[in-house]
C-alpha positions as CSV (number, residue, x, y, z in Angstrom):
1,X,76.7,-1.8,259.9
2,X,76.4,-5.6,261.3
3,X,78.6,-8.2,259.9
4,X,76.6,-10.6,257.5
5,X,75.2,-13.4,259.3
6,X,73.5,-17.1,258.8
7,X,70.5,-15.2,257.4
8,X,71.3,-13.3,254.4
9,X,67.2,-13.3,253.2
10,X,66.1,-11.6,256.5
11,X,69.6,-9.3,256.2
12,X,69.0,-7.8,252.6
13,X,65.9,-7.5,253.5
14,X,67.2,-5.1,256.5
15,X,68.8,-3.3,253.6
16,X,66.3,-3.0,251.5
17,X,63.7,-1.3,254.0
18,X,66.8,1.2,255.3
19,X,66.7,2.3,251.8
20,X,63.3,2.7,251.2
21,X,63.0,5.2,254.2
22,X,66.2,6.7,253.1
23,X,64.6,7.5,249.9
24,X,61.8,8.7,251.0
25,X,62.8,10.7,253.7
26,X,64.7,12.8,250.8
27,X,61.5,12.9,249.0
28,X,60.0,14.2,252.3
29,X,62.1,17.1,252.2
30,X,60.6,18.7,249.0
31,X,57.2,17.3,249.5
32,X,54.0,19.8,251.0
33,X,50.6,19.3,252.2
34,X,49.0,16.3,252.4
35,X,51.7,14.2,250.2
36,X,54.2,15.2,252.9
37,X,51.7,13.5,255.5
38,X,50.8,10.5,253.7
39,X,55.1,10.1,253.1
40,X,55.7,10.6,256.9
41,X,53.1,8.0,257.3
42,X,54.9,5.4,255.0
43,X,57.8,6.2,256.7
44,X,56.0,5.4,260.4
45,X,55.1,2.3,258.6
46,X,58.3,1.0,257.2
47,X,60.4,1.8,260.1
48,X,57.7,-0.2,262.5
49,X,58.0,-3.0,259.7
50,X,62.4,-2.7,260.1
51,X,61.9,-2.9,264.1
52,X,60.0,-5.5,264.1
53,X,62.5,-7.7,261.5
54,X,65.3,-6.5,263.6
55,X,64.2,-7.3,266.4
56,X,63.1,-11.4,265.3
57,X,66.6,-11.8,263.3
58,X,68.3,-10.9,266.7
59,X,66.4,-13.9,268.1
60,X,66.9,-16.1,265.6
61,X,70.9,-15.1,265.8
62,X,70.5,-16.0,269.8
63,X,68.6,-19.8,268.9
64,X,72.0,-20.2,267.1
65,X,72.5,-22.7,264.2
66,X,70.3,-25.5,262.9
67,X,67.3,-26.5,260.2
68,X,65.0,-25.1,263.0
69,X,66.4,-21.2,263.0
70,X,66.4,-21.5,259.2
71,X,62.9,-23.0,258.8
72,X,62.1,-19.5,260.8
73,X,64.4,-17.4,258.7
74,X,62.5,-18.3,255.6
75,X,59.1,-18.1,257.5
76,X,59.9,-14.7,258.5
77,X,60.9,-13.6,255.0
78,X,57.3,-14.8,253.8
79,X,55.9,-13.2,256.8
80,X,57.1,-10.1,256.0
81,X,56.4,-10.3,251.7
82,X,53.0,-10.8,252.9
83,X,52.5,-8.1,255.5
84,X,54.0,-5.6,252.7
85,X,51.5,-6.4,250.1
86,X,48.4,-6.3,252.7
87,X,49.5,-3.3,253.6
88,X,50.5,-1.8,250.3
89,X,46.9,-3.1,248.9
90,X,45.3,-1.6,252.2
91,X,46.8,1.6,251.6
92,X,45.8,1.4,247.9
93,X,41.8,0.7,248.3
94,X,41.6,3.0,251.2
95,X,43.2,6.1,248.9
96,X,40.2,5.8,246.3
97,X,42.2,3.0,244.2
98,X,39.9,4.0,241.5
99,X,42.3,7.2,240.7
100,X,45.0,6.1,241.0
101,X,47.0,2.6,239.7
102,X,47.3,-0.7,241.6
103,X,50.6,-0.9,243.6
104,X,53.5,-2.9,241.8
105,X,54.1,-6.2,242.3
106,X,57.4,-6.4,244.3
């Protein structure tokens, strides 16, 4: 694992999305059918979402210190809360939201 950097938001965040796919790739293991698609699926998703946060918090670790690369650190984080939600609330009203309850708020 990195060492802790200048950006602990964008970092935990890191951490929080290895876990999520952690977990769910040991609920993969004992899911079947169409709930083992639609996890595979999340887990497409979240890793695309990780690669993608990765990959800007290594540029913002290059810019180097300052207000600016912070400014972009925060930015980032509210980037990706929103992205999350769309996608959580996409996934929700395209599964027939009427069966089944609204996501949680994160």
């Amino acid at each position: 694992m990195r060492q802790k950097g200048r950006h602990l938001v964008l970092e935990s965040r890191l951490e929080a999305l290895a876990e999520r796919i952690e977990k769910l790739r040991r609920k993969l293991s004992a899911a079947k059918g169409g709930a083992k698609i639609e996890e595979l699926g999340t887990i497409a998703e979240l890793e695309d979402r990780q690669k993608k946060l990765a990959g800007r918090l290594q540029e913002l670790d290059r810019e180097g210190p300052g207000i600016g690369s912070d400014v972009k650190a925060e930015l980032e984080a509210m980037t990706d809360d929103l992205t999350g939600a769309v996608e959580d609330f996409m996934v929700w009203a395209d599964s027939g939201f009427a069966s089944r309850p609204r996501p949680p708020k994160r």
